[in-house]
VEXDREN-62326 format. One record per residue (C-alpha): residue in one letter; z, y, x. Coordinates in pm, whole numbers, plus 50000, padded with zeros to 5 digits. Layout:
BEGIN
   type       z       y       x
      A       Z       Y       X
...
//
This chain:
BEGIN
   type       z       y       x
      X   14919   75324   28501
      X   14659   75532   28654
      X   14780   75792   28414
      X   15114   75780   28514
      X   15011   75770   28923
      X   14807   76110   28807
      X   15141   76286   28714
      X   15329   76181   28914
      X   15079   76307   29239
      X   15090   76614   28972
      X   15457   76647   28999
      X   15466   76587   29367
      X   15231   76901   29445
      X   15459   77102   29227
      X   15812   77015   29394
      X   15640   76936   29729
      X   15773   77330   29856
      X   16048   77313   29660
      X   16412   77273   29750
      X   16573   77064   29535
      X   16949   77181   29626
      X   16868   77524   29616
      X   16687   77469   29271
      X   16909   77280   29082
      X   17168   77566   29196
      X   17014   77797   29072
      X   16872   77617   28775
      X   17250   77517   28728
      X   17349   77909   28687
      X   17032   78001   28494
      X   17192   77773   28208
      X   17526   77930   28220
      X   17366   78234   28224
      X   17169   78168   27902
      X   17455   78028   27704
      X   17741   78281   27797
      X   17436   78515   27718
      X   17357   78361   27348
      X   17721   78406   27298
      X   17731   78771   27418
      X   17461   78924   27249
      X   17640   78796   26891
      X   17369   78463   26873
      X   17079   78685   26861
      X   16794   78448   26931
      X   16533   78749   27033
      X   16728   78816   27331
      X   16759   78455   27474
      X   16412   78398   27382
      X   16285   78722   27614
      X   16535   78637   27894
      X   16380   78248   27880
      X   16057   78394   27889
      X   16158   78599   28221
      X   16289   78284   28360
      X   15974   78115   28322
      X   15762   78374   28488
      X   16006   78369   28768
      X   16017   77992   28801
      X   15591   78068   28856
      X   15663   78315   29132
      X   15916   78161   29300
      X   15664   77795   29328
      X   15358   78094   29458
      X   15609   78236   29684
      X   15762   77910   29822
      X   15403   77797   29900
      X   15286   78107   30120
      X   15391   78067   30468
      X   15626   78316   30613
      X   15393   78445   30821
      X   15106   78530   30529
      X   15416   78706   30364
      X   15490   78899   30635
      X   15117   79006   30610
      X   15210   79168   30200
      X   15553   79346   30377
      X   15387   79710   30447
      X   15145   79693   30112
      X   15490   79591   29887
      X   15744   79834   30034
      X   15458   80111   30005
      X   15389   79983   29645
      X   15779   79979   29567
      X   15825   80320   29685
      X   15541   80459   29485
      X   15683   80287   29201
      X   16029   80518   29261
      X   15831   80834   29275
      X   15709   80713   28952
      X   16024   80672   28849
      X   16152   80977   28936
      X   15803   81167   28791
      X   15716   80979   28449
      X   16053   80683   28449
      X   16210   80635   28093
      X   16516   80759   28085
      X   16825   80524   27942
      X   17175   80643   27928
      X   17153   80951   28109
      X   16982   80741   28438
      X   16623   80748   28481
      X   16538   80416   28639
      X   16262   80228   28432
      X   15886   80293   28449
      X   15659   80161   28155
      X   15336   80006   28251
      X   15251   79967   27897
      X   15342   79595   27844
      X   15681   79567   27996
      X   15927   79831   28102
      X   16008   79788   28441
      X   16309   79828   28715
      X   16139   79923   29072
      X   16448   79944   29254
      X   16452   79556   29165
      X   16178   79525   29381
      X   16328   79671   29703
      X   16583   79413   29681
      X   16320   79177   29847
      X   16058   79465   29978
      X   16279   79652   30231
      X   16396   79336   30385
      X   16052   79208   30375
      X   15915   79507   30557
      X   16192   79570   30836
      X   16196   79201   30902
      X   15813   79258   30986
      X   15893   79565   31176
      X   16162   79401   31396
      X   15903   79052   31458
      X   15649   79322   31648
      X   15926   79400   31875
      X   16052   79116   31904
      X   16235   79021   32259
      X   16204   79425   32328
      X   16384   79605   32060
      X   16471   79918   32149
      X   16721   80225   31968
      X   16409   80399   31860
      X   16334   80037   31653
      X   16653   80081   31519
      X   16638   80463   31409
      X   16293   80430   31223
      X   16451   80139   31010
      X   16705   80339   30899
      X   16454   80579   30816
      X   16295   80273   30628
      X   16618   80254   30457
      X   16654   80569   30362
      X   16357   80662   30177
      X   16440   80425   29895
      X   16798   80419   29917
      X   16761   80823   29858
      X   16527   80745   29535
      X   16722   80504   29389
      X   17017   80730   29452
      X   16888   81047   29221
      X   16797   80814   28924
      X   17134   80805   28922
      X   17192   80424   29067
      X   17472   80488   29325
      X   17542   80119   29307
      X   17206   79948   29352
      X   17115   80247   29621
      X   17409   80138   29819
      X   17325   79745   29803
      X   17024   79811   29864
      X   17110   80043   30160
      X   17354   79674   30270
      X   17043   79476   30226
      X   16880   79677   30487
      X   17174   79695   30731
      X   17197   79327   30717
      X   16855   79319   30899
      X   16945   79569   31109
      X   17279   79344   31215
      X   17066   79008   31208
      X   16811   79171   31476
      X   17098   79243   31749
      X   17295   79594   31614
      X   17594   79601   31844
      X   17923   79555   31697
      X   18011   79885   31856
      X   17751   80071   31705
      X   17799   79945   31353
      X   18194   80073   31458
      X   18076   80383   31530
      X   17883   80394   31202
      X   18203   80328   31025
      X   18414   80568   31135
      X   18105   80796   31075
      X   18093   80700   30706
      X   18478   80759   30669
      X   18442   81082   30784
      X   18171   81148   30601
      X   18366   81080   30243
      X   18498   81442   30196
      X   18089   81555   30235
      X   17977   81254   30064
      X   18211   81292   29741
      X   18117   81636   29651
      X   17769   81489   29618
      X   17859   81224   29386
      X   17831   81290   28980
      X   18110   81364   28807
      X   18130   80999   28610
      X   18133   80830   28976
      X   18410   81028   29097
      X   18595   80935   28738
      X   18496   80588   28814
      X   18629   80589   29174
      X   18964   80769   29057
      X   19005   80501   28781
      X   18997   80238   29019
      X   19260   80410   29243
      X   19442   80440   28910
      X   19339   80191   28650
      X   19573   80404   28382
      X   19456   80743   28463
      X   19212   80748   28169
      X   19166   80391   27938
      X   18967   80512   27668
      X   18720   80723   27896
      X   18599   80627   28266
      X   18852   80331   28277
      X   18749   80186   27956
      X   18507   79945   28103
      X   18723   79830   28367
      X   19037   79743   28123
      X   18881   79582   27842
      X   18668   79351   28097
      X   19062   79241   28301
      X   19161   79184   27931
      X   18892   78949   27844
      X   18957   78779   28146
      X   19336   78772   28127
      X   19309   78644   27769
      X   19055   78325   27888
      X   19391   78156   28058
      X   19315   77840   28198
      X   19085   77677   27978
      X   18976   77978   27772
      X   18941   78056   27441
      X   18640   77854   27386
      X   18264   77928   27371
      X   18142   78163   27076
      X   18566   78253   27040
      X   18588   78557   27269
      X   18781   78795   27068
      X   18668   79086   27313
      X   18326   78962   27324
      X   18254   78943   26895
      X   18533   79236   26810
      X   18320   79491   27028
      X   18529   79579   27302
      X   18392   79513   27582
      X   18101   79696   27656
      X   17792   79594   27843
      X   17866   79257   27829
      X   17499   79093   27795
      X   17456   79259   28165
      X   17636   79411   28408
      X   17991   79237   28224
      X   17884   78898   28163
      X   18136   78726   28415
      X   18397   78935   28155
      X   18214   78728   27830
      X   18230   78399   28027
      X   18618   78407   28163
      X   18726   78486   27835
      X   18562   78189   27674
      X   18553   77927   27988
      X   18889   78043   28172
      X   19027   78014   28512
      X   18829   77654   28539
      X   18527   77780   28403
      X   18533   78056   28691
      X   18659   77825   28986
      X   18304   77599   28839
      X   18112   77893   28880
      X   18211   77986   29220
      X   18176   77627   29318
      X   17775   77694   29191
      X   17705   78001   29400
      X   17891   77913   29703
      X   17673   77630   29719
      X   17368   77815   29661
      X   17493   78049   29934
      X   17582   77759   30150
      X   17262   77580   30135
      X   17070   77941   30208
      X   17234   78044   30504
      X   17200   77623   30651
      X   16779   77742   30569
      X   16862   78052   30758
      X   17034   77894   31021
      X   16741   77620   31044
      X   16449   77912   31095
      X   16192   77876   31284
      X   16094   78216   31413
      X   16273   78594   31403
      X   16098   78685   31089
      X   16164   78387   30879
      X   16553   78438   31023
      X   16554   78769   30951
      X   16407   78769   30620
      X   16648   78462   30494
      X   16994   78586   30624
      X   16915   78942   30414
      X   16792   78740   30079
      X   17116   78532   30107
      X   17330   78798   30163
      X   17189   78948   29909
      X   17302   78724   29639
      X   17668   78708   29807
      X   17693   79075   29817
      X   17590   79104   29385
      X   17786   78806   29341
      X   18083   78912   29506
      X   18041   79321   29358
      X   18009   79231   29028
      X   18243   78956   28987
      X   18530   79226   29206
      X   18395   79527   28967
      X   18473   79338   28698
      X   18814   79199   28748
      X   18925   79587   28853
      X   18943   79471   29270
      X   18628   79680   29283
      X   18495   80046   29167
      X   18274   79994   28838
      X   17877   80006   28988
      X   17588   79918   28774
      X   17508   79557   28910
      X   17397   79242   28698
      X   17561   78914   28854
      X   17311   78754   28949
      X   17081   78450   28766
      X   17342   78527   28477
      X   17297   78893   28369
      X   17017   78959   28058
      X   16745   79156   28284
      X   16352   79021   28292
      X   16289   79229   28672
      X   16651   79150   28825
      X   16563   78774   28690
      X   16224   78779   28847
      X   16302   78945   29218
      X   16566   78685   29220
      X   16389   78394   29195
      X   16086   78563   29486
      X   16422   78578   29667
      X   16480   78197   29627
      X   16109   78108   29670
      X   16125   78327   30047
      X   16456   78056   30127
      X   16245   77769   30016
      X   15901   77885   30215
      X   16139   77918   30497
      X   16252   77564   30507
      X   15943   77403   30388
      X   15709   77540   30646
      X   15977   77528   30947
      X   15864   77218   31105
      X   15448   77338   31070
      X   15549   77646   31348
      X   15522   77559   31695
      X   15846   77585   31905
//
């Protein structure tokens, strides 16, 4: 008995930060994730074993993170966004280069994605900046975090990554509407950007203007820029109802559809799960969702608000991209879905995100209101 008391006080250190909604959630998609992925990468055991292996060193950060009180992370903000910047000069100096984009850096024992690590740094650091000001934010606030936003949103756009740049880029502007950007501003900013296309598009690469074009015009070129986006609506057409059964998808094992261990998973899973295996899915992250924005709702100070509402809009925002890109309702960007797609660094800033939600609600009641 005394052995069984000692794990079980063992156990209650471990889970004592933890949410257990939020981490059955995501636990929940991890294992969809892993067995559409076993399925997608033709049973290749090497591949689940390494993306297991970055779930495990995520499930590590995510208990350090959800231990650290808000305001000791809000203490690593300026040293992490200055790190993950350096890491995209890197990038953009000495990155390995993969399909024509230049977005990895080796370290030697892992290859890594920096611009992974922006998806929690940049909210991290503007939520910081905004807390100093807080009850006296001014426009200049707002003007030096969209400089903020722009530095890496400008790095991660030459790699080529017009797709992460730009979620990244919403990440930001989420903080920037959770600290108190009038509606008519972000109206003005709009009609800005609209007018801005004609400038904007002769800046783009030729394969994102195909890209954009195709979607306008799904038949204007199948076996080129639209290739992607047709085979991945046939998968899913084919899954019906009920689909076609795990380890049948005739896209999937014939070689069609490309990508489909990353950024067209969701493609790999209708076809073999179906309409019901989707409507399950979306039942699993709108609940995730759901419980983050109650924590965001329930924070105890600007930061902590601040810094929740941009990590859970984060994961609606590559949810809701990549699941639209996918079934054609969107342009084709590069964006995993996320806690599903094969990717060690997307898998591991991920789970930091989940571990900020559950610091959040675990140390809300120690601040004083």
């Amino acid at each position: 008995m005394p052995f069984v008391e000692f794990l079980g006080r063992i156990w209650e250190a471990l889970t004592r930060r933890v949410d257990t909604f939020l981490f059955v959630c995501a636990l929940a998609l991890v294992g969809v994730g892993l067995v559409t992925l076993f399925s997608a990468v033709d049973q290749s055991a090497a591949r689940v074993t390494s993306q297991l292996l970055s779930v495990g060193l995520a499930l590590v950060l995510m208990w350090v993170v959800a231990n650290i009180p808000p305001q000791t992370l809000a203490r690593a903000a300026v040293p992490l966004y200055v790190t993950g910047v350096l890491l995209l000069i890197g990038v953009a100096l000495f990155g390995v280069t993969v399909n024509g984009s230049r977005r990895w850096l080796n370290i030697g024992i892992a290859r890594i994605q920096p611009s992974e690590l922006m998806k929690i740094a940049l909210p991290l650091m503007l939520a910081w900046y905004f807390q100093k000001f807080e009850g006296r934010i001014a426009w200049k606030d707002f003007a030096i975090a969209t400089v903020l936003i722009a530095v890496p949103v400008f790095l991660i756009k030459r790699q080529p990554d017009l797709g992460t740049s730009l979620l990244i880029a919403a990440s930001g502007f989420y903080v920037l509407f959770l600290a108190g950007l009038s509606w008519k501003v972000i109206a003005g900013l709009a009609a800005g950007a609209g007018a801005a296309v004609p400038f904007l598009w002769g800046h783009l690469h030729g394969y994102q203007r195909e890209r954009i074009l195709t979607f306008l015009d799904p038949g204007r070129d199948p076996l080129g820029a639209g290739y992607h986006s047709t085979q991945a609506s046939i998968a899913i057409g084919s899954g019906g109802v009920i689909g076609k059964g795990w380890l049948n998808g005739t896209q999937t094992h014939l070689d069609f559809l490309p990508e489909r261990h990353t950024d067209f998973i969701f493609a790999v899973f209708g076809e073999e799960f179906g309409l019901i295996g989707n409507g399950l899915l979306l039942v699993l992250y709108v609940l995730l969702i759901g419980r983050a924005m109650v924590i965001t709702a329930n924070a105890s100070t600007l930061f902590a608000r601040l810094l929740a509402g941009a990590v859970t809009l984060m994961f609606f925002t590559y949810a809701f991209v990549n699941m639209g890109m996918v079934s054609g309702i969107l342009p084709v960007v590069g964006v995993p879905l996320p806690l599903l797609s094969y990717g060690g660094t997307a898998m591991v800033s991920l789970f930091i995100g989940l571990g900020v939600l559950m610091s959040v609600q675990a140390h809300r009641k120690l601040v004083s209101t």
